[in-house]
N, C-alpha and C positions, 0 to 999 in steps of 0.2 A: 441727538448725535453724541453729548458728552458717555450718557449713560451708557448706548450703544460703544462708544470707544472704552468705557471702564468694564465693559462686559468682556472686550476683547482684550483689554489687558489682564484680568483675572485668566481668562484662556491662556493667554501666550504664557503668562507667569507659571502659569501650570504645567503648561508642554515644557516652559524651561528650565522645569527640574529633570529632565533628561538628564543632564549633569548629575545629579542624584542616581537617577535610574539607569544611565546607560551603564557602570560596571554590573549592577546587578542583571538586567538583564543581558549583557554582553554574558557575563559569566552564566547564565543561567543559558542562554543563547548556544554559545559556547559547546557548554553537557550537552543538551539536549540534540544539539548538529553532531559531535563526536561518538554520542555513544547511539544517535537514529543512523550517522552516515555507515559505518562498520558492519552494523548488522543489517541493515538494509541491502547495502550495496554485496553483505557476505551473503544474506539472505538470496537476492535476486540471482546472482549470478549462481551459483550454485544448484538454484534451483532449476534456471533458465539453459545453462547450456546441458547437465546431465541428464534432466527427464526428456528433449525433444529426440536426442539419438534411440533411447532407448524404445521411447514409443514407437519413435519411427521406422526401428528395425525389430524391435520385440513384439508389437501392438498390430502391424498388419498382418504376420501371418498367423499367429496360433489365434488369436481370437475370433479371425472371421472364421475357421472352421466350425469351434466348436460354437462359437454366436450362431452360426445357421443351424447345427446340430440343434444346437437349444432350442432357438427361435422354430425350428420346424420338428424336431418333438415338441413345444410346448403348443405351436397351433395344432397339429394332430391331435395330441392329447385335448386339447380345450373342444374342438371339432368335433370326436368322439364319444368324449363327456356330453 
């Protein structure tokens, strides 16, 4: 049991340089939230609400023409061949 309790105090003693470590990673913490949260959230949203109108009103009508266009010259031709 002693050893087992001096095992766990080398642990604790350890975890308890927090004190130590919490400015550095608070600050590091910190950067890495400020400069993932801006471009992240610039990133998502930007990307999230302008491409679904577009596809949504640009993407169903010119492509399924010529997608069947295509798709049915390409099987004829492949048929053919």
């Amino acid at each position: 049991e002693s050893s087992d309790e001096e095992s766990d105090d080398e642990e604790f003693q350890g975890f308890h340089s927090d004190e130590d470590v919490a400015p550095s990673s608070l600050r590091s913490a910190l950067r890495s939230q400020r400069g993932r949260a801006p471009r992240g959230r610039g990133r998502k949203h930007k990307t999230t609400p302008i491409p679904p109108p577009r596809l949504a009103d640009v993407a169903p009508t010119p492509p399924k023409t010529p997608a069947r266009k295509r798709g049915e010259e390409g099987t004829e031709r492949m048929v053919q061949a």
